[in-house]
N, CA, C and O atoms as a Maestro MAE file, in Angstrom:
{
 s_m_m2io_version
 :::
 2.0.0
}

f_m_ct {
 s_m_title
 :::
 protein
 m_atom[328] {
  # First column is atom index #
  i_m_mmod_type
  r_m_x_coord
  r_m_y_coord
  r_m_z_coord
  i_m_residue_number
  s_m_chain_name
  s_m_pdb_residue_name
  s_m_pdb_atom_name
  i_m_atomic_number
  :::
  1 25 38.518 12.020 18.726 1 A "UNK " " N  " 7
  2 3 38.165 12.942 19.784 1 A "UNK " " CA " 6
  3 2 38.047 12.186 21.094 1 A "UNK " " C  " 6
  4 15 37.232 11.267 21.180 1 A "UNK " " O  " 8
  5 25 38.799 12.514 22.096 2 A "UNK " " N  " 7
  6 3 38.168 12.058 23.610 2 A "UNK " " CA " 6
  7 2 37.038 12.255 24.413 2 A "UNK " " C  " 6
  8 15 37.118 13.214 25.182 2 A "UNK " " O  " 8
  9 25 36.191 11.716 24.432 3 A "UNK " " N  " 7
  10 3 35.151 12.023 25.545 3 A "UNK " " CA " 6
  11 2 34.175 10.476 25.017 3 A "UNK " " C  " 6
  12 15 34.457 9.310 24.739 3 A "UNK " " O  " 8
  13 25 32.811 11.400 25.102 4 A "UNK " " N  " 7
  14 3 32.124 10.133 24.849 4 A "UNK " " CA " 6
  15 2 31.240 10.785 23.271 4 A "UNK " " C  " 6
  16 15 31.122 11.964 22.938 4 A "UNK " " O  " 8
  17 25 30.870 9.885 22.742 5 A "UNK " " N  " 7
  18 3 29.995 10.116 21.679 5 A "UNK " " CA " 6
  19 2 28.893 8.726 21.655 5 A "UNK " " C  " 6
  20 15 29.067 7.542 21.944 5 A "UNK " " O  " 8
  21 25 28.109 9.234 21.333 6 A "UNK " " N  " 7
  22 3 26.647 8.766 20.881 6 A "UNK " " CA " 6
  23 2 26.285 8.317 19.379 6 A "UNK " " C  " 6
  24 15 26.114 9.132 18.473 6 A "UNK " " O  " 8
  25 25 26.171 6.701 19.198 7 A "UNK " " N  " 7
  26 3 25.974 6.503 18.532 7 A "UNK " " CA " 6
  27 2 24.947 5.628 18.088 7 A "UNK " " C  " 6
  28 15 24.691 4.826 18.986 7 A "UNK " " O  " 8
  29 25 24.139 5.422 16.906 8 A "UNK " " N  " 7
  30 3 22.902 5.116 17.012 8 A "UNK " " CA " 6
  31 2 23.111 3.126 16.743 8 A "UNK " " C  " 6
  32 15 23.890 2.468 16.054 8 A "UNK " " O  " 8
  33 25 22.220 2.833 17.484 9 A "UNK " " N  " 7
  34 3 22.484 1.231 17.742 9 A "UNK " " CA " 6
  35 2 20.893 0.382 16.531 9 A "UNK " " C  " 6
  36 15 19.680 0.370 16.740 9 A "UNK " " O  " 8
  37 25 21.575 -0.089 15.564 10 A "UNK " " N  " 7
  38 3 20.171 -0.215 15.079 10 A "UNK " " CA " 6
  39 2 19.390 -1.457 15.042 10 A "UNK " " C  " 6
  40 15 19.922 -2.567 15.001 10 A "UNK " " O  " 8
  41 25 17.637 -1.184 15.064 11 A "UNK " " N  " 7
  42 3 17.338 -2.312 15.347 11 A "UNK " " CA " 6
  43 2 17.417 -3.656 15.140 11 A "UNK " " C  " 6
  44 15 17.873 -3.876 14.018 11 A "UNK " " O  " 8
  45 25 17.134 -4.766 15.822 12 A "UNK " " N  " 7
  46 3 17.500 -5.850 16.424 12 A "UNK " " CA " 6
  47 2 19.106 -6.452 16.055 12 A "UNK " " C  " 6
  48 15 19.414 -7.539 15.566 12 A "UNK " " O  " 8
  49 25 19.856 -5.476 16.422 13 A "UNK " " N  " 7
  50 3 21.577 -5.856 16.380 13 A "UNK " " CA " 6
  51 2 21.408 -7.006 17.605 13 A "UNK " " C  " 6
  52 15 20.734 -6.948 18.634 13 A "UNK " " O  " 8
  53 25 22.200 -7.971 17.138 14 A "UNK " " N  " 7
  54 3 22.390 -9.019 18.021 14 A "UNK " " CA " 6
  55 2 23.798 -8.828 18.852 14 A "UNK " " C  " 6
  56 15 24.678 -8.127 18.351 14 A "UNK " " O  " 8
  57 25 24.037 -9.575 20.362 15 A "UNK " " N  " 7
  58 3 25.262 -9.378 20.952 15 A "UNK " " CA " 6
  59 2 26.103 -10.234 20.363 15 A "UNK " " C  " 6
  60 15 25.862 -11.420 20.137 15 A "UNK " " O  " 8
  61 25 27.741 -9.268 19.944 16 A "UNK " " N  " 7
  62 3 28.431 -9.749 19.532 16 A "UNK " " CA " 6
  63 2 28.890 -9.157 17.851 16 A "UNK " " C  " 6
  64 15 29.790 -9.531 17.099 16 A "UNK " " O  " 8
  65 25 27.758 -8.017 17.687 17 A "UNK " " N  " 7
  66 3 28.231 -7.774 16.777 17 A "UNK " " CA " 6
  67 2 28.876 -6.911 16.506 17 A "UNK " " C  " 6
  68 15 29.213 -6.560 17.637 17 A "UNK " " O  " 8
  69 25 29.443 -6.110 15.719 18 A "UNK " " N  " 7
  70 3 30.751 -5.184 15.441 18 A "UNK " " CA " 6
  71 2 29.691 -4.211 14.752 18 A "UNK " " C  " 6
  72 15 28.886 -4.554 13.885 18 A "UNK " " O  " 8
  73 25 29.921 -2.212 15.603 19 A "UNK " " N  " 7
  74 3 29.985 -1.303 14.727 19 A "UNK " " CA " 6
  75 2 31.060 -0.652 14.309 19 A "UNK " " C  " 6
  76 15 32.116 -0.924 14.880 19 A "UNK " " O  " 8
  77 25 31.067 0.141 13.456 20 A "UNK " " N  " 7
  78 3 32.504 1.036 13.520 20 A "UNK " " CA " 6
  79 2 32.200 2.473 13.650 20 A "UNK " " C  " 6
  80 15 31.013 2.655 13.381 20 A "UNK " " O  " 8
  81 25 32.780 3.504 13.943 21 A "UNK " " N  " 7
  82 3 32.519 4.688 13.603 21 A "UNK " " CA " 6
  83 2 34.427 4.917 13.429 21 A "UNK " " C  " 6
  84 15 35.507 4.669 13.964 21 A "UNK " " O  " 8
  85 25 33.594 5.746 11.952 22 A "UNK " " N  " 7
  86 3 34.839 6.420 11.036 22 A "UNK " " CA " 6
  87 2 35.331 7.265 11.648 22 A "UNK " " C  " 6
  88 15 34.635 8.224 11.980 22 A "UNK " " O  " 8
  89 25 36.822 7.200 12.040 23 A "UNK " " N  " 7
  90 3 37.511 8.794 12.653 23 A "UNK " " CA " 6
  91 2 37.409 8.962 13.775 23 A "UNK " " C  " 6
  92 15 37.605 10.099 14.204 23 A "UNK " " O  " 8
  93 25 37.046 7.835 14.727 24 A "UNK " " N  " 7
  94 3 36.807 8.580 16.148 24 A "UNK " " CA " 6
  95 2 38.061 7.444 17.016 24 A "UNK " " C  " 6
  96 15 38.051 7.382 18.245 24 A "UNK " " O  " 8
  97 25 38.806 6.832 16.397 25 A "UNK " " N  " 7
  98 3 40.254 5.708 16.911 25 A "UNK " " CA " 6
  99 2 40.962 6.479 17.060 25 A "UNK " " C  " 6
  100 15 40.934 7.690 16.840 25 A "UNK " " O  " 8
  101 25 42.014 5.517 17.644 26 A "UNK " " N  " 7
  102 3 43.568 6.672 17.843 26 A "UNK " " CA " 6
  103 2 44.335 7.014 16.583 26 A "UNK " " C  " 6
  104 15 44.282 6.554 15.442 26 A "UNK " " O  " 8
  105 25 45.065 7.968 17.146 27 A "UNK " " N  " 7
  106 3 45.408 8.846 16.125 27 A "UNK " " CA " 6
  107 2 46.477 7.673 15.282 27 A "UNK " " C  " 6
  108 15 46.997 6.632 15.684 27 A "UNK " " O  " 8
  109 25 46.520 8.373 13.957 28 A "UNK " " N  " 7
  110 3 47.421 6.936 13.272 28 A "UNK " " CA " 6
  111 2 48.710 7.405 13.404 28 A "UNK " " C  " 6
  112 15 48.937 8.613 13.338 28 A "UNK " " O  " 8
  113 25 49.810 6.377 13.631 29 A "UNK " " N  " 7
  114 3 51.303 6.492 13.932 29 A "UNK " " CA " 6
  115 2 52.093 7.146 12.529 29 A "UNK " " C  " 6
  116 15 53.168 7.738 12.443 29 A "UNK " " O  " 8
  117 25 51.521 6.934 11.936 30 A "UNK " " N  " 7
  118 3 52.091 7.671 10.566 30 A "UNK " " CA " 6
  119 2 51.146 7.916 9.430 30 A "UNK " " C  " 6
  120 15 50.406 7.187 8.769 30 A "UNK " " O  " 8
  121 25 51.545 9.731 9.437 31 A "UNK " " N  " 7
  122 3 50.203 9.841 8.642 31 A "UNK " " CA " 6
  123 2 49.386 10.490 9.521 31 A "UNK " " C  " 6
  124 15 49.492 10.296 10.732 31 A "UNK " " O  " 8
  125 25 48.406 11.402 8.953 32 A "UNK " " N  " 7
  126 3 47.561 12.075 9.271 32 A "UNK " " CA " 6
  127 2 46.373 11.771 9.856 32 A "UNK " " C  " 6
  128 15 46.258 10.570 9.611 32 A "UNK " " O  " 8
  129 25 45.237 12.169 10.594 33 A "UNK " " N  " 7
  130 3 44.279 11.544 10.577 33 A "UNK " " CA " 6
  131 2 43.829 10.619 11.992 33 A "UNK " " C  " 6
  132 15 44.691 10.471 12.859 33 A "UNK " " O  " 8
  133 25 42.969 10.237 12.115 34 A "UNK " " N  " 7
  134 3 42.728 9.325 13.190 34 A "UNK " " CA " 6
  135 2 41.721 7.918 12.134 34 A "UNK " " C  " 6
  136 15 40.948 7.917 11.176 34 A "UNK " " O  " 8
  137 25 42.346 6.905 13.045 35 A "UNK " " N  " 7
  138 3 41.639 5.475 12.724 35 A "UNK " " CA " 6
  139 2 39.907 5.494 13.123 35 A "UNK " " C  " 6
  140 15 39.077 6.304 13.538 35 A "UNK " " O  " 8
  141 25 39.979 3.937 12.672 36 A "UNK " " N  " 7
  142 3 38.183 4.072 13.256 36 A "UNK " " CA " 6
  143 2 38.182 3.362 14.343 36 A "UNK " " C  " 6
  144 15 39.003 2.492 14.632 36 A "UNK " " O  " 8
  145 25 36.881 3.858 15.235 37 A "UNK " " N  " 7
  146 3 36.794 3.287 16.381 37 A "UNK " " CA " 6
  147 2 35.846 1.873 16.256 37 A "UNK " " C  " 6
  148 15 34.841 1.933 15.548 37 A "UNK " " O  " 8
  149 25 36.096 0.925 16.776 38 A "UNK " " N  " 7
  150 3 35.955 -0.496 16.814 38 A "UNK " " CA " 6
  151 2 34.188 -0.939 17.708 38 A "UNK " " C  " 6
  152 15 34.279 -1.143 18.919 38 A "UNK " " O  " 8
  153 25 33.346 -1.006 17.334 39 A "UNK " " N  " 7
  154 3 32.549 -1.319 19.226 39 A "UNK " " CA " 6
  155 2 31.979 -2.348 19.020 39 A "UNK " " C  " 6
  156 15 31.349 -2.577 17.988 39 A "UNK " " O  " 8
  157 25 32.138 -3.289 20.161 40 A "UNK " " N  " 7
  158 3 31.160 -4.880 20.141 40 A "UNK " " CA " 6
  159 2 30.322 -4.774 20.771 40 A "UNK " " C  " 6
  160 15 30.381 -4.167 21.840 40 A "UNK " " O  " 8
  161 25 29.505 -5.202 20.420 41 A "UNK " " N  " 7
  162 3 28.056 -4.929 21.260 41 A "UNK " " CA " 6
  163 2 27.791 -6.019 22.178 41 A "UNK " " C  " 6
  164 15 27.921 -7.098 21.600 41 A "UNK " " O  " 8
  165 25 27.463 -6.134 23.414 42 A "UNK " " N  " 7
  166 3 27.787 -7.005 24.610 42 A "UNK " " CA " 6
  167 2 25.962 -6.935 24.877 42 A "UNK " " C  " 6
  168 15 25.520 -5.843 25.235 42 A "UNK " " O  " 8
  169 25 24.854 -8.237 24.672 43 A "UNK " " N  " 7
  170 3 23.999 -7.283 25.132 43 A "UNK " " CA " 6
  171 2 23.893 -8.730 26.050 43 A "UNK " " C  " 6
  172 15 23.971 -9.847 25.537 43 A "UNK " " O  " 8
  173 25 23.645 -8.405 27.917 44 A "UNK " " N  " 7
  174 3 22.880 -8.929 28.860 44 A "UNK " " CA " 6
  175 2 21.416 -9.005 29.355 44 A "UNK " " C  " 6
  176 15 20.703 -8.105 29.798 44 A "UNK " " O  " 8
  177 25 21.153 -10.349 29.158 45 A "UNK " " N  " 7
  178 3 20.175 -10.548 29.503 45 A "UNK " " CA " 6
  179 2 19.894 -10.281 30.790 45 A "UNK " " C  " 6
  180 15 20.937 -9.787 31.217 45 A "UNK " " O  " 8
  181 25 18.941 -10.319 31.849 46 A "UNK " " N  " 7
  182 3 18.997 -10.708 33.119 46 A "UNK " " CA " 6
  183 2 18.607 -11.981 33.972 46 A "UNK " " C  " 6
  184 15 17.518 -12.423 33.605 46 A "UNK " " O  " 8
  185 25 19.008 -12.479 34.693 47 A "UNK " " N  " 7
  186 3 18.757 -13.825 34.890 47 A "UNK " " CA " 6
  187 2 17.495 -13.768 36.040 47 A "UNK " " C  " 6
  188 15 16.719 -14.708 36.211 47 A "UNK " " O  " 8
  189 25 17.451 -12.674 36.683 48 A "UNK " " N  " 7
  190 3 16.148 -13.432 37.314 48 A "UNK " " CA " 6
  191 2 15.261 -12.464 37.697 48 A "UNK " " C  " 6
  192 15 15.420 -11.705 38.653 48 A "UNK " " O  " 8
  193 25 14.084 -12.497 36.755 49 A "UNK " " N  " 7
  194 3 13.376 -11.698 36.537 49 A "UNK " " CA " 6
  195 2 11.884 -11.887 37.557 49 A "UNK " " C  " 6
  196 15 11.493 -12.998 37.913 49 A "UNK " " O  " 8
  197 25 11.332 -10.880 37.843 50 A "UNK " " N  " 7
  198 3 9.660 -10.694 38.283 50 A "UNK " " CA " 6
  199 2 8.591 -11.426 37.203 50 A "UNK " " C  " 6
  200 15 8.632 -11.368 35.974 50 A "UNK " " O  " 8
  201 25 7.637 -12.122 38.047 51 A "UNK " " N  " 7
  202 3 6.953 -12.659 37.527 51 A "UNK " " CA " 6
  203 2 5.962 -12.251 36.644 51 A "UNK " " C  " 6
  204 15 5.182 -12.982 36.034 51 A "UNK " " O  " 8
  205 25 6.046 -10.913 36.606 52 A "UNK " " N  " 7
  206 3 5.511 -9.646 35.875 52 A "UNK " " CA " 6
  207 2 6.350 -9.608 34.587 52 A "UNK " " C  " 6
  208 15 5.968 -9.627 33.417 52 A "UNK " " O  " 8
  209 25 7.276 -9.565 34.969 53 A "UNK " " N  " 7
  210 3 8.495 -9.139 33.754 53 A "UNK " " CA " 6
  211 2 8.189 -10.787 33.157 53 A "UNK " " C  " 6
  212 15 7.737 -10.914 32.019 53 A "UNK " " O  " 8
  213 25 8.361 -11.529 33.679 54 A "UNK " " N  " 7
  214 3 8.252 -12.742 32.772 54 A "UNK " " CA " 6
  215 2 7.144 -13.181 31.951 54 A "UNK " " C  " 6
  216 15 7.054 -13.924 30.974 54 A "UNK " " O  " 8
  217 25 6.231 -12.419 32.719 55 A "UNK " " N  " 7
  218 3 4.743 -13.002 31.886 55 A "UNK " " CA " 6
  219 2 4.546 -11.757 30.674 55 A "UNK " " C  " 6
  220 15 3.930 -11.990 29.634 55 A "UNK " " O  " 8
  221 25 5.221 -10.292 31.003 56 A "UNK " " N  " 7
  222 3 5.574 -9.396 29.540 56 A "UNK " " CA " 6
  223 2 6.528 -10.051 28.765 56 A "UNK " " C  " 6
  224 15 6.440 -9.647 27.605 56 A "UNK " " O  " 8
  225 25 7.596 -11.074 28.933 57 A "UNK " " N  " 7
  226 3 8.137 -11.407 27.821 57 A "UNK " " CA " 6
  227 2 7.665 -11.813 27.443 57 A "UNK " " C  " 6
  228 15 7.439 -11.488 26.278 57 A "UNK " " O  " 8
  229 25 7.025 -12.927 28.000 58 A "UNK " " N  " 7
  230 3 6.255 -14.514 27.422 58 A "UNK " " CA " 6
  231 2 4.984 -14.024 25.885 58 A "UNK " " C  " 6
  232 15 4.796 -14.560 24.793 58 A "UNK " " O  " 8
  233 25 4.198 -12.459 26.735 59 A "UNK " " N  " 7
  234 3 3.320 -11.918 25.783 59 A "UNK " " CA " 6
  235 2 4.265 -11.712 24.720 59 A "UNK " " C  " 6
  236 15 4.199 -12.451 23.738 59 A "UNK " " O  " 8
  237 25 5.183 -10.759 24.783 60 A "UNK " " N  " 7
  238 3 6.006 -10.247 23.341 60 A "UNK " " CA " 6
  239 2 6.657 -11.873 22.528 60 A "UNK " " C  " 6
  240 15 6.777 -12.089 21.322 60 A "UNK " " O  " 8
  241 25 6.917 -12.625 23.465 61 A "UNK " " N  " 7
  242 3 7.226 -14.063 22.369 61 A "UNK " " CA " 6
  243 2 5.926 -14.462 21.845 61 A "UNK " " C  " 6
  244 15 6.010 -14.740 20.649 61 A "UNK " " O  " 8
  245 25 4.925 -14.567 22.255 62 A "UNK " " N  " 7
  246 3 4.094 -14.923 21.365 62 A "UNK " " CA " 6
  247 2 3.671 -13.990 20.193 62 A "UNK " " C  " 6
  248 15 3.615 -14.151 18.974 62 A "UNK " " O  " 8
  249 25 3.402 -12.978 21.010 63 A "UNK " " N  " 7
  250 3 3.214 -11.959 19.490 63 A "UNK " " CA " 6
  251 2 4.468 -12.444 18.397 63 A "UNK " " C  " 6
  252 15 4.169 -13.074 17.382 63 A "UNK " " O  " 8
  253 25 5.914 -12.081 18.715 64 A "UNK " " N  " 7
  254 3 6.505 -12.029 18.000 64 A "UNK " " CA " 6
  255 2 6.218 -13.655 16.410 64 A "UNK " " C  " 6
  256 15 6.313 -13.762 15.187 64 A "UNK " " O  " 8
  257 25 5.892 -14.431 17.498 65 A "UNK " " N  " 7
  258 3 6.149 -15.872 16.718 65 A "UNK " " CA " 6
  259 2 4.719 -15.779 15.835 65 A "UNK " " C  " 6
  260 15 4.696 -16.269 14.706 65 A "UNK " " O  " 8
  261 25 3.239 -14.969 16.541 66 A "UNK " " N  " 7
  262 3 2.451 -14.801 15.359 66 A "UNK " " CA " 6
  263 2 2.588 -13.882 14.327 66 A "UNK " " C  " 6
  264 15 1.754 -13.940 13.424 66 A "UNK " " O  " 8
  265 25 3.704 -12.821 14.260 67 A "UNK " " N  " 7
  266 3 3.812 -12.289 13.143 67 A "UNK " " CA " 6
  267 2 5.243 -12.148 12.643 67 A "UNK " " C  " 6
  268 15 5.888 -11.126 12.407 67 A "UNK " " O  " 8
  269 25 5.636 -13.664 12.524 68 A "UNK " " N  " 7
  270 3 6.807 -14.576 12.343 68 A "UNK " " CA " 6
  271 2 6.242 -15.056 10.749 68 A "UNK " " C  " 6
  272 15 6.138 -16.185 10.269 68 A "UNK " " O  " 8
  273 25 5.940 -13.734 10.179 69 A "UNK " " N  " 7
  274 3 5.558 -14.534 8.836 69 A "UNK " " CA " 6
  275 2 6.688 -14.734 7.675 69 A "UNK " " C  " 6
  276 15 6.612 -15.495 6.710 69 A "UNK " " O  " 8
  277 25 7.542 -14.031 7.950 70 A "UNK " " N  " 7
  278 3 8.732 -14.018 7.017 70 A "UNK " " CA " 6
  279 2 9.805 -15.764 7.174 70 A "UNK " " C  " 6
  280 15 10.783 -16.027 6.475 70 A "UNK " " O  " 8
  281 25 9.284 -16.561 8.138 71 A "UNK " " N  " 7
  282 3 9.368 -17.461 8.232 71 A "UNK " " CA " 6
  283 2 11.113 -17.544 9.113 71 A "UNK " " C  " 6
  284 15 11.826 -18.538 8.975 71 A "UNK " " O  " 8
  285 25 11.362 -16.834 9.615 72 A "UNK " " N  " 7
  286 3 12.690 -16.456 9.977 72 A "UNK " " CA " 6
  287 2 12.852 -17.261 11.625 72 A "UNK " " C  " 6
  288 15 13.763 -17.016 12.416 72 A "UNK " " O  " 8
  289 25 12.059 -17.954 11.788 73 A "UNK " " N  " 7
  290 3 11.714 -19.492 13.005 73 A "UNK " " CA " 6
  291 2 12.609 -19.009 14.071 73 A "UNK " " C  " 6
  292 15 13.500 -19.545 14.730 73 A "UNK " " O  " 8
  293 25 12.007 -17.633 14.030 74 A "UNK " " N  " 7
  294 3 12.269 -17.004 15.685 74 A "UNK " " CA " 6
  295 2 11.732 -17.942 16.832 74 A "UNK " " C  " 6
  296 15 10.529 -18.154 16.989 74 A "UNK " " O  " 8
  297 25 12.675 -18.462 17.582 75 A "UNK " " N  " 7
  298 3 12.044 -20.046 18.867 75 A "UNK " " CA " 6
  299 2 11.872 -18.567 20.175 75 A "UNK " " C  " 6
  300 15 11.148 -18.672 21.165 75 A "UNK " " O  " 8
  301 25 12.605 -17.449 19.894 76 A "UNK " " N  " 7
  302 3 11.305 -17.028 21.601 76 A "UNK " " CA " 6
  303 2 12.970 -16.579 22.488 76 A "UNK " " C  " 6
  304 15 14.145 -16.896 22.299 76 A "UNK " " O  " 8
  305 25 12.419 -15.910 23.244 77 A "UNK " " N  " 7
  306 3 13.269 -15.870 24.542 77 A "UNK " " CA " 6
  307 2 13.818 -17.193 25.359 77 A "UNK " " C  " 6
  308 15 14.967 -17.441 25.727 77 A "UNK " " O  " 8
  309 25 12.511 -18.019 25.530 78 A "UNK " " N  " 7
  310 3 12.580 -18.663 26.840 78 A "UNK " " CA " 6
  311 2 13.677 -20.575 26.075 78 A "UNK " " C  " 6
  312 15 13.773 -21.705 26.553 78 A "UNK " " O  " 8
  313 25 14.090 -20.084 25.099 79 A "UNK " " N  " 7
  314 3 14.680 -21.748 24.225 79 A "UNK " " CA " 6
  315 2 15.879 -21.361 24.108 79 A "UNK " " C  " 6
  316 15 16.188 -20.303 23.561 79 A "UNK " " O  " 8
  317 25 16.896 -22.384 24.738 80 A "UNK " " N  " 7
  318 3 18.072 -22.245 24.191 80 A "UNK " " CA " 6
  319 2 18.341 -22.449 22.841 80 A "UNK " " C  " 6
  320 15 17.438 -23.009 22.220 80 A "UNK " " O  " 8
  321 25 19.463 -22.106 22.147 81 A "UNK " " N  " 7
  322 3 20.126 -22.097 21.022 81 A "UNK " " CA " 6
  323 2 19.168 -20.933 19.676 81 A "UNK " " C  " 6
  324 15 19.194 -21.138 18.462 81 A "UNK " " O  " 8
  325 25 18.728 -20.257 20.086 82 A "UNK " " N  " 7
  326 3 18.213 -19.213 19.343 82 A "UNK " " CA " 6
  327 2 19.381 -18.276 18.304 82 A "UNK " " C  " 6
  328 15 18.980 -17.334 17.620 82 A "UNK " " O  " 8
  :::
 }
 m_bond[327] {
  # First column is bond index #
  i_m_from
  i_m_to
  i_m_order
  :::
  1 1 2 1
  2 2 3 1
  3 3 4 2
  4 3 5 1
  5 5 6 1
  6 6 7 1
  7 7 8 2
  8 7 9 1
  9 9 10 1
  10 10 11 1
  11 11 12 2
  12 11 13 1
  13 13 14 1
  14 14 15 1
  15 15 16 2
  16 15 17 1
  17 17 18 1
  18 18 19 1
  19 19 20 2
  20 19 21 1
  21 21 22 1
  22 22 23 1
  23 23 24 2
  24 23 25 1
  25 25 26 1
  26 26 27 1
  27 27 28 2
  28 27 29 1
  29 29 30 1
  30 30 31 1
  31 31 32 2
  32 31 33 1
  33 33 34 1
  34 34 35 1
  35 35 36 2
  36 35 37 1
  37 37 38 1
  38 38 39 1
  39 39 40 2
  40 39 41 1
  41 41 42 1
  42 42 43 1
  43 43 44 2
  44 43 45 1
  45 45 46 1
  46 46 47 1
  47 47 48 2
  48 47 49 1
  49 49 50 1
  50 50 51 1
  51 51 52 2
  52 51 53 1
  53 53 54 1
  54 54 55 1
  55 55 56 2
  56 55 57 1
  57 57 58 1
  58 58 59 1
  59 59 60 2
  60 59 61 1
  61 61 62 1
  62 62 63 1
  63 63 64 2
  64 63 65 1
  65 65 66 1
  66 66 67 1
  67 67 68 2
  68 67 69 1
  69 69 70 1
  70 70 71 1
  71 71 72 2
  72 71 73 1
  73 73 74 1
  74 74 75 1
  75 75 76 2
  76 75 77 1
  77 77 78 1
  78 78 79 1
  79 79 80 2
  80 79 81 1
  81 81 82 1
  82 82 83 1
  83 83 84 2
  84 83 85 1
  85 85 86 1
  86 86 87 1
  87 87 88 2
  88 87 89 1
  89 89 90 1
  90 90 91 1
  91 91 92 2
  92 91 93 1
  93 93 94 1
  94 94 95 1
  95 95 96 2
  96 95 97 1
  97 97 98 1
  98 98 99 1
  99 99 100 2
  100 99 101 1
  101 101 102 1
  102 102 103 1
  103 103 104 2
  104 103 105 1
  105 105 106 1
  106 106 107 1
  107 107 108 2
  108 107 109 1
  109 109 110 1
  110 110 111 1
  111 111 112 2
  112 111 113 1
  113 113 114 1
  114 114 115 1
  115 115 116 2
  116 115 117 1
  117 117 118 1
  118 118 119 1
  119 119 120 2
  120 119 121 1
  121 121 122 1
  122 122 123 1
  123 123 124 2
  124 123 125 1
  125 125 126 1
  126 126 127 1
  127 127 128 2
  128 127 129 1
  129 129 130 1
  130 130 131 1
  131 131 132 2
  132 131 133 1
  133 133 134 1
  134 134 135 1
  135 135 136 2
  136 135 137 1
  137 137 138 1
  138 138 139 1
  139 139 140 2
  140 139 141 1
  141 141 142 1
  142 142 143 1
  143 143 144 2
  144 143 145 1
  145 145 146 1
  146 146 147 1
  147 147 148 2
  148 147 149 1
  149 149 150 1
  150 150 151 1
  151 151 152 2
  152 151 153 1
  153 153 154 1
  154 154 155 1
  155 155 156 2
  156 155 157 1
  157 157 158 1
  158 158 159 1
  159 159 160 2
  160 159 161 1
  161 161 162 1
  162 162 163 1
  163 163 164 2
  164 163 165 1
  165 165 166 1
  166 166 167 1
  167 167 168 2
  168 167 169 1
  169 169 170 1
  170 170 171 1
  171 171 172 2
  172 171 173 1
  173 173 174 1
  174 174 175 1
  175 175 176 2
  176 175 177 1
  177 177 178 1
  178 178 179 1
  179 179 180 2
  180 179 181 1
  181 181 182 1
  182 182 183 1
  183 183 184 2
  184 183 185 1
  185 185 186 1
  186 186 187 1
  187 187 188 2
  188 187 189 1
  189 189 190 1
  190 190 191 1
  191 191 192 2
  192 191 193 1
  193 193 194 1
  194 194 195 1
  195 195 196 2
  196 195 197 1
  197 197 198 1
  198 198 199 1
  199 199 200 2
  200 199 201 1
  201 201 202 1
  202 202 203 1
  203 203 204 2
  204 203 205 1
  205 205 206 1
  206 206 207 1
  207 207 208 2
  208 207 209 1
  209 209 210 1
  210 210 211 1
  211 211 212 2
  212 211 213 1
  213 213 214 1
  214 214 215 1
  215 215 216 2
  216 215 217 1
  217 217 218 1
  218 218 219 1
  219 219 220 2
  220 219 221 1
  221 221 222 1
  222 222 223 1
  223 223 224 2
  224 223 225 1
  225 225 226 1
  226 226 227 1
  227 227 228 2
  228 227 229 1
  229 229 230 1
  230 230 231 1
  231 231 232 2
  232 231 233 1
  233 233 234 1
  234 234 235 1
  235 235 236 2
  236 235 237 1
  237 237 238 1
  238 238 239 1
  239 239 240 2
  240 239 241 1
  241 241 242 1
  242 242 243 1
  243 243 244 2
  244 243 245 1
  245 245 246 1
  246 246 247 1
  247 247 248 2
  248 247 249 1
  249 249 250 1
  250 250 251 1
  251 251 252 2
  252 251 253 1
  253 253 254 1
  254 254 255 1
  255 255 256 2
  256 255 257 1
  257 257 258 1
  258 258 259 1
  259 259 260 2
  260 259 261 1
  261 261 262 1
  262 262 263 1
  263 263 264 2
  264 263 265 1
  265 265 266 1
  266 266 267 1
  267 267 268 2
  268 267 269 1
  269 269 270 1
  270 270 271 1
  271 271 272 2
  272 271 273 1
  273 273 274 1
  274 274 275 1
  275 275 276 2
  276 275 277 1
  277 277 278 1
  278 278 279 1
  279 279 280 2
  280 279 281 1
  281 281 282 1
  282 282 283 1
  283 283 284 2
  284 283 285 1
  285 285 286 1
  286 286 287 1
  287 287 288 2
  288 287 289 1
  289 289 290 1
  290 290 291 1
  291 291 292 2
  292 291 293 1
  293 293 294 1
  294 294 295 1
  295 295 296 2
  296 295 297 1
  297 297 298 1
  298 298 299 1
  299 299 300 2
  300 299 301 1
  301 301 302 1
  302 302 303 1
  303 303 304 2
  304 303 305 1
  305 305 306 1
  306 306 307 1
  307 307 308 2
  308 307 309 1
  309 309 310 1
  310 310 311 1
  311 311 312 2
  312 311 313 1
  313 313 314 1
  314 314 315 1
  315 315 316 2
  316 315 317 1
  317 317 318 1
  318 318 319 1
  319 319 320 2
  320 319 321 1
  321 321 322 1
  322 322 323 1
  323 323 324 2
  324 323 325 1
  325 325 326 1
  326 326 327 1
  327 327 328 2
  :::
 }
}
């Protein structure tokens, strides 16, 4: 179908990853039917944030890392190579 559709993004998908939705690609060259549609998920950070906005991340990294019990050594927003 052409236009736009809405589809549900689920939680913590990382950028870069692949959804599909069934049936909504171009139509197939032979044969009935339409393909699936492809989507990469692109997510941007912003680079320069309020000192407000930075001191709400900084809170949600710490929370996050105290109930980091599954041991999954979430390093935080503010560390490269995460």
């Amino acid at each position: 179908m052409a236009g736009t559709k809405n589809i549900a993004i689920p939680k913590g998908i990382e950028s870069g990853e692949i959804l599909k939705i069934k049936g909504e690609g171009f139509t197939r060259t032979r044969g009935y039917g339409r393909g699936d549609q492809i989507v990469q998920i692109i997510v941007k950070t912003p680079k320069n944030l309020s000192k407000k906005q930075e001191e709400i991340l900084r809170d949600f990294e710490e929370l996050g890392k105290r109930e980091d019990r599954g041991g999954n050594g979430w390093k935080g927003f503010f560390k490269k190579g995460n």
